[in-house]
C-alpha atoms as one frame of an Amber mdcrd trajectory, in Angstrom:
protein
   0.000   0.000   0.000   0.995   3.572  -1.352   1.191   5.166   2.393  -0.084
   8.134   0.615  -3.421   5.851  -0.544  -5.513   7.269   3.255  -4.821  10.827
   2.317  -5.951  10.725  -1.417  -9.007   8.850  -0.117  -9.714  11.935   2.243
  -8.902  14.098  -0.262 -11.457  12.581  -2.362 -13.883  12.989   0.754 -13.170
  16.737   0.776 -14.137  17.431  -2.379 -17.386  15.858  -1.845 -18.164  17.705
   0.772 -17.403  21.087  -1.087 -19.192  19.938  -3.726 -22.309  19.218  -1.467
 -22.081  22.403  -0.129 -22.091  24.048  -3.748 -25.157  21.574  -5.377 -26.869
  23.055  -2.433 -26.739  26.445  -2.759 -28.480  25.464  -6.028 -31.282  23.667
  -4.129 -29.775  20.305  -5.226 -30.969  18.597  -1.617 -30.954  14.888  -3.213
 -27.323  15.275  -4.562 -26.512  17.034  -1.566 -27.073  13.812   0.509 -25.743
  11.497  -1.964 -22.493  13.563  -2.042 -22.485  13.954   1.902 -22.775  10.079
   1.766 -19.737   9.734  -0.058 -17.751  12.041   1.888 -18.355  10.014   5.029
 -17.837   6.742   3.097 -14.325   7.767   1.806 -13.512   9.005   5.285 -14.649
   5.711   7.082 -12.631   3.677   4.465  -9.579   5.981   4.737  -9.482   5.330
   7.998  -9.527   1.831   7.369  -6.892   1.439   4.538  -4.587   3.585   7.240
  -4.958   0.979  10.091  -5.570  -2.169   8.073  -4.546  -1.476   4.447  -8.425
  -2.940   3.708 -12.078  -2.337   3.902 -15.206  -4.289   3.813 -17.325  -4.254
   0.248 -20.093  -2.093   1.513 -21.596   1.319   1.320 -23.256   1.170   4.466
 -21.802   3.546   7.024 -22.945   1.934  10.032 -21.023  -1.187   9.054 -17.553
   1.014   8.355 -18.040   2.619  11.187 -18.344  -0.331  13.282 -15.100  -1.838
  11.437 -13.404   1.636  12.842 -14.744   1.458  16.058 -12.902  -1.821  16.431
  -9.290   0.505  16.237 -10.493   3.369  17.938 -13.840   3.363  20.360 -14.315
   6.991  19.831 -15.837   6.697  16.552 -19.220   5.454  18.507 -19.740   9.251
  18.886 -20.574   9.229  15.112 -23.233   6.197  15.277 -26.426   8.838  14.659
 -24.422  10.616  12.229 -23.834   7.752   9.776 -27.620   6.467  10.740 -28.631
   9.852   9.364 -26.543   9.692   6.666 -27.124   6.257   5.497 -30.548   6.910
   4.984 -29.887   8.968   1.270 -27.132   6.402  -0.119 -30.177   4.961  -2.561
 -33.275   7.115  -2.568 -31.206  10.028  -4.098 -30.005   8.503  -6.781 -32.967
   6.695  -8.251 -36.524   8.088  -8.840 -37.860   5.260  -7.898 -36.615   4.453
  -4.659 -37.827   4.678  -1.444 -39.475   8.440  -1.225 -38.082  11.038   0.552
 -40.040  12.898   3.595 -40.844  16.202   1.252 -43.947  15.981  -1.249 -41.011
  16.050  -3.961 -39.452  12.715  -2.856 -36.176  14.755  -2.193 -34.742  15.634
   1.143 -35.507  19.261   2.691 -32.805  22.056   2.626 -32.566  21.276   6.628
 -32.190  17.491   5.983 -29.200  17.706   3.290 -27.563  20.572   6.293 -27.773
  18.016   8.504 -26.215  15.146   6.527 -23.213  17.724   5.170 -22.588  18.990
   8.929 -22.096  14.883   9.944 -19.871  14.209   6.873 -18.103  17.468   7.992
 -17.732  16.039  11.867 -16.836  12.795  10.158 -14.413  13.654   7.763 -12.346
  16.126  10.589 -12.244  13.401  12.817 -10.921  10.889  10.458  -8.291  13.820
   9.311  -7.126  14.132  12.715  -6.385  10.341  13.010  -4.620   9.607  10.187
């Protein structure tokens, strides 16, 4: 493993979080979500790759995080964060998916704050660590 291979993966991260922020300004809440998913994800698995050079096949963020809490029990202050997130990993990508809580199908402007301000906790405390 590259040791640099962490740090491009939370570079990655970053720029989906920036990116969130941006689609949102434009009142893009699904992609908003899906991006703030990502960020997380990357973040999780960054973590991962640093302490394990691997990470499990998923895209569930309860299950990284639970891999991560396994090296470091601090990342069980992040369980309702990745809860929250994990709910937009599918519905806001597909029109049919499961529908959203707003009579569009897509999250509110509160709900995709909310999942960039966990990716943001997420992705600082995973920064900190590596």
């Amino acid at each position: 493993m590259s040791a640099n291979l962490p740090r491009q993966w939370l570079e990655r991260a970053n720029e989906d979080l920036i990116v969130a922020r941006l689609v949102l300004e434009e009142q893009h809440t699904a992609h908003a979500c899906f991006l703030s998913q990502q960020c997380a994800e990357k973040s999780l698995k960054a973590f991962l790759i640093a302490k394990i050079n691997n990470y499990p096949r998923t895209h569930r963020l309860v299950d990284l995080l639970g891999e991560c809490r396994k090296h470091d029990p601090q990342f069980s202050d992040f369980q309702s964060d990745c809860i929250v997130i994990d709910q937009y990993y599918i519905p806001t990508r597909y029109p049919d998916a499961i529908p959203g809580t707003s009579p569009t199908g897509a999250p509110s402007r509160d709900e995709a704050e909310e999942a960039i301000a966990s990716a943001g906790r997420i992705l600082q405390f995973v920064t900190k660590r590596i």
